[in-house]
Structures are given as C-alpha cells and as structure tokens.
LORO-481800 format. One record per residue (C-alpha): x, y, z. Coordinates in steps of 0.25 Angstrom, whole numbers, plus 5000, padded with zeros to 4 digits. Each point is the difference from the previous one (the first is absolute). Layout:
<sites>
XYZ/...
</sites>
This chain:
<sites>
504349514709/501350035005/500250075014/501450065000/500849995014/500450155004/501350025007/500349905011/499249904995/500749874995/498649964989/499150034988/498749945002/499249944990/498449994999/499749894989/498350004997/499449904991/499950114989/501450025002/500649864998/499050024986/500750134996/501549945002/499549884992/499750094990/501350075002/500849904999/499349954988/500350144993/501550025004/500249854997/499350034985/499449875003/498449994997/498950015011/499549885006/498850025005/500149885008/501350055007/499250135005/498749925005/500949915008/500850135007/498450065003/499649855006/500650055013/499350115005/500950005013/501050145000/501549965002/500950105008/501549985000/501150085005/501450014991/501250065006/500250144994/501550044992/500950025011/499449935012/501149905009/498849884998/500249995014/498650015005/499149894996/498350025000/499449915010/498650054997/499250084992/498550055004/499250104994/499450135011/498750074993/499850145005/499049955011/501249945008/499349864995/501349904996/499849894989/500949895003/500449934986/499349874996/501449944996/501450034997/501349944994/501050065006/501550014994/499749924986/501249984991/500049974987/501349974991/500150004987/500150084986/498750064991/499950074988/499850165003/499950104989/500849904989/501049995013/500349885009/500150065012/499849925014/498649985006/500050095013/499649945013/498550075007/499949975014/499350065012/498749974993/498650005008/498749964994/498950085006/498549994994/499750154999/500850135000/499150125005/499250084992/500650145004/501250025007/500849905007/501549965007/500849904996/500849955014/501349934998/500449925013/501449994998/501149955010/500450155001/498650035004/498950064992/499850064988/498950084993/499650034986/498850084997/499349984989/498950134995/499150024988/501350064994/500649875002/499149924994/499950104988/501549974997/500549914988/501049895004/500950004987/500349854997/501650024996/501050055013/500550114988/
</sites>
C-alpha cells in the first residue's frame, strides 16, 4: 500500500506484505505479456517479513534523509524493525511496458516481522525530525496501481 505524504512532507510511504510482493509478480508478468511463473511468486511469498521504504515525493529538495523508520500501534506500543537497508541504489536499464527505461533506486527500506492488525503509524525519523504516516482500514482497502501513469 502506498501512504501519500500531505503538505510539508518530503515522502510516500510504502508497506510491501508477502501477498503483495506475489500480486506485483503477478503484475509484472501481465504488463510484461510474459507467462506466470509460479516459481517467481512462491519465491516473493518465502519471506514473510513486511518491507517499509520511504521514496521522496515529486517536488521534494531531497535534502532530508530517513535515519529510522518504526511502526507506533494505537496502544503507544513501538515495534522497532528487525532489519533495514537503508539508501540502496541500483543502476541500470529494464524492460518496462515494451520500453527500456532505467531501474529506479528504493531506499529507506525496513523490514519488520508484522504490521498491526488495525490501525497503526508509520514514524519516519528524519534528520528534519519526525514524520508520521497513519495508516487506517481505508488505507489498507486501497489498491496501489503497478504503473506511476
């Protein structure tokens, strides 16, 4: 699911479940007209961590940087990630809708081993300080749309 900054906020936040790898497998397999490998979608469910990342939102100077990123439930309770990879890059070019277009960079990504079942905050700690990104039942009931058009 995709958590959209709101004014003054310099990122989106992305929540990536084990189902969700599966459904972009999936995804990517339609919009590449490319068969479905079945293998391709067991491997992105193996995991069954959740992956947060953060990506600078259209407009933003990319001067702040993410030096944390923590889950807060509703009860105040904080879950600290298991892991992360913070500032990733990758280079390169890959084929995208019969296009070669260059592979974009995901950084900011924490690895936590649950999200909450209802309700729950995403907290960026930046270098400006923190930032907070709710996430609600209507949150979760939102489709992230595979192609930025």
């Amino acid at each position: 699911m995709r958590i959209e900054g709101k004014r003054g906020q310099d990122f989106d936040v992305y929540v990536e479940s084990p189902v969700g790898r599966a459904a972009l497998a999936v995804a990517t397999a339609t919009m590449m007209h490319v068969p479905l490998d079945a293998v391709v979608v067991k491997r992105a469910m193996q995991s069954s961590d959740y992956r947060i990342w953060a990506a600078y939102v259209i407009g933003s100077s990319a001067k702040v940087s993410v030096r944390q990123i923590v889950i807060h439930e509703t009860t105040g309770t904080e879950i600290a990630p298991l892991g992360h990879r913070y500032e990733r890059f990758f280079v390169g070019l890959a084929p995208s809708h019969g296009i070669i277009e260059p592979l974009r960079d995901r950084f900011d990504e924490a690895i936590f081993d649950r999200v909450p079942d209802g309700n729950f905050d995403v907290v960026l700690r930046t270098t400006a300080g923190n930032q907070i990104y709710h996430v609600t039942h209507q949150t979760r009931g939102t489709l992230l749309h595979v192609c930025n058009n």
